[in-house]
C-alpha positions in Angstrom: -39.7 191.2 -116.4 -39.6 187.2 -115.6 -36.5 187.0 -118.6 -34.5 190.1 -117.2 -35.1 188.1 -114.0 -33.7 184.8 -115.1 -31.3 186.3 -117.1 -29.9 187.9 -113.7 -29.8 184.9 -111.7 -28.3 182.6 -114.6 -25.4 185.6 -115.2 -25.1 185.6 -111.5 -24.6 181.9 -111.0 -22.2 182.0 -114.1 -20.2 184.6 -112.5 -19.9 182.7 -109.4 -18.5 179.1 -110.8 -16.1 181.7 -113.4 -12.4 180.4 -112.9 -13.6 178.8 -109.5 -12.0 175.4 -109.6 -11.1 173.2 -106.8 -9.8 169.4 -107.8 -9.4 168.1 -104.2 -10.9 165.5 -103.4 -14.3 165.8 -100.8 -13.9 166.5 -97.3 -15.3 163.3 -95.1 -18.7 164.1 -94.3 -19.1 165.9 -91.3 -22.0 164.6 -88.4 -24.8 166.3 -89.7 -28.3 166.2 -89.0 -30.2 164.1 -91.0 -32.9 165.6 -93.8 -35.8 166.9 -91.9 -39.1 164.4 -92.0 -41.5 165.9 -95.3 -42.8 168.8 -95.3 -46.3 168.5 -95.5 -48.2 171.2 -97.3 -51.3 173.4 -96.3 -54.3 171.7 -97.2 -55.1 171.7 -101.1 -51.6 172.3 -102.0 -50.2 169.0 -104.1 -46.5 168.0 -104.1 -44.1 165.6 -106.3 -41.4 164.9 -104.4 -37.7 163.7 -105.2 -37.9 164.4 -108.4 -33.9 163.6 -109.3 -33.0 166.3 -112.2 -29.2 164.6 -112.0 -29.4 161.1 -113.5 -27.8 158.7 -110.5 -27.8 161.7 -108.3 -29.7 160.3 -105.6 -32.0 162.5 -103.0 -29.1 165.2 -102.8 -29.9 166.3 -106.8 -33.6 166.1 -106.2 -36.5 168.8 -106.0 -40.4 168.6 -105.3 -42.6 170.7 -107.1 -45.3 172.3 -105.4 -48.4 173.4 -106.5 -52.3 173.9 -106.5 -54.1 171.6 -109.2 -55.8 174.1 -111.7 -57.6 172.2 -114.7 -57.5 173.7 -117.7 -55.4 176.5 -116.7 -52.7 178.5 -118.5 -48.7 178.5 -117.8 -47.9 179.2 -114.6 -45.0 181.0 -113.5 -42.3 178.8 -111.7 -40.7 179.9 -108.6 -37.5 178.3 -107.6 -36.3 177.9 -104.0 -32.5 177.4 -103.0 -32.1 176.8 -99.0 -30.1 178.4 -97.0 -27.0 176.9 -94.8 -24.3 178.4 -96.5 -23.5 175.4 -98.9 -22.9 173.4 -95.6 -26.0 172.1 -94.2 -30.0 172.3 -94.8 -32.6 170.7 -97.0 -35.5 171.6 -99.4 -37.9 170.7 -96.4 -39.8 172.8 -95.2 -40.1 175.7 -98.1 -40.8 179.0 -96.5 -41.5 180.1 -100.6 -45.3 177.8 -100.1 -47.4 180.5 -99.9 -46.6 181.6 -102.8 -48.6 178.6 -104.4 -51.7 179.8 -103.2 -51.3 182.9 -105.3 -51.2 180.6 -108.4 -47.4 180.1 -108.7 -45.5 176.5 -108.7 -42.9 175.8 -106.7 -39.6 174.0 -107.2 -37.7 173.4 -104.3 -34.0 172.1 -104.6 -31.7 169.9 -102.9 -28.0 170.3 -103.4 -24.8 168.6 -102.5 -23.5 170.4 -99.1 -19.7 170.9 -98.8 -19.2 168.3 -96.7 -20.0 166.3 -100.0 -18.4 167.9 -102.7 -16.1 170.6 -102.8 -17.4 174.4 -103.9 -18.3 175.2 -106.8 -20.5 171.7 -107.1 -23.5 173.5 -104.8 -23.5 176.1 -107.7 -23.5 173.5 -110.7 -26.2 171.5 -108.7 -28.6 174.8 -108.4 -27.6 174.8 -112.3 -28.5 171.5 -113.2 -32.0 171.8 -111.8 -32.6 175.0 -113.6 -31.8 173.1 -116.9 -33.8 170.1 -115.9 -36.4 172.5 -114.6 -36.2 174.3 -118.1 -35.7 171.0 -120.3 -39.3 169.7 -118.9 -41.3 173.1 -118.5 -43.8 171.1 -121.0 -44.0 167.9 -118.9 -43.8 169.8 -115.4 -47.1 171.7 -116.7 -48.5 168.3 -117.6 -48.1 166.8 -114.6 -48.9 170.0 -112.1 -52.4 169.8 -113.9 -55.0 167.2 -113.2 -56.4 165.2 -116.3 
């Protein structure tokens, strides 16, 4: 079930950047909120934040990870959380995906470049860069996620 799952949302982020091209340069950046302050998480929920899966990409191609220390424990399966704001606006702060930590899972929650950035499709390649980070390091995530 988790692979037909993945498998969806990596065909359906494929499909979306598919012949989608755009060489102009960036809009200037609108007047936009700043990021929100950090979220801070319920009580005995841990969280690495700015974790920058884009070499040189700054906090805009960062994530936190959230999650409950477990010693010992097994794999745990990785939930990934893309805000909302239409490409244009938003941050990973605050994560309305936390309480799913308490049920055992960890939590990645991604930042992206909004359009007043970069042009469309670089929000999708962002979202796709973290998974392959994400993916690249599932070994080290687990290490770090669980308490020596």
């Amino acid at each position: 079930m988790q692979h037909s799952l993945l498998l969806l949302m990596v065909l359906l982020l494929a499909s979306c950047t598919a012949g989608a091209s755009d060489d102009r340069p960036a809009a200037p950046a609108a007047a936009l909120p700043p990021h929100s302050p950090p979220y801070e998480p319920p009580p005995g929920v841990k969280v690495l934040r700015d974790i920058v899966y884009v070499p040189g990409g700054g906090s805009s191609q960062s994530l936190d990870l959230y999650y409950v220390p477990a010693p010992n424990s097994k794999p745990r399966p990785l939930l990934v959380w893309i805000h909302g704001g239409g490409w244009m606006r938003g941050d990973k702060n605050p994560s309305v995906a936390i309480r799913f930590v308490d049920r055992g899972y960890i939590l990645a929650s991604i930042d992206y470049r909004v359009s007043s950035t970069a042009h469309f499709p670089a929000q999708i390649q962002d979202c796709q860069a973290a998974i392959r980070f994400l993916r690249a390091n599932t070994d080290r995530t687990i290490k770090m996620t669980v308490p020596a």
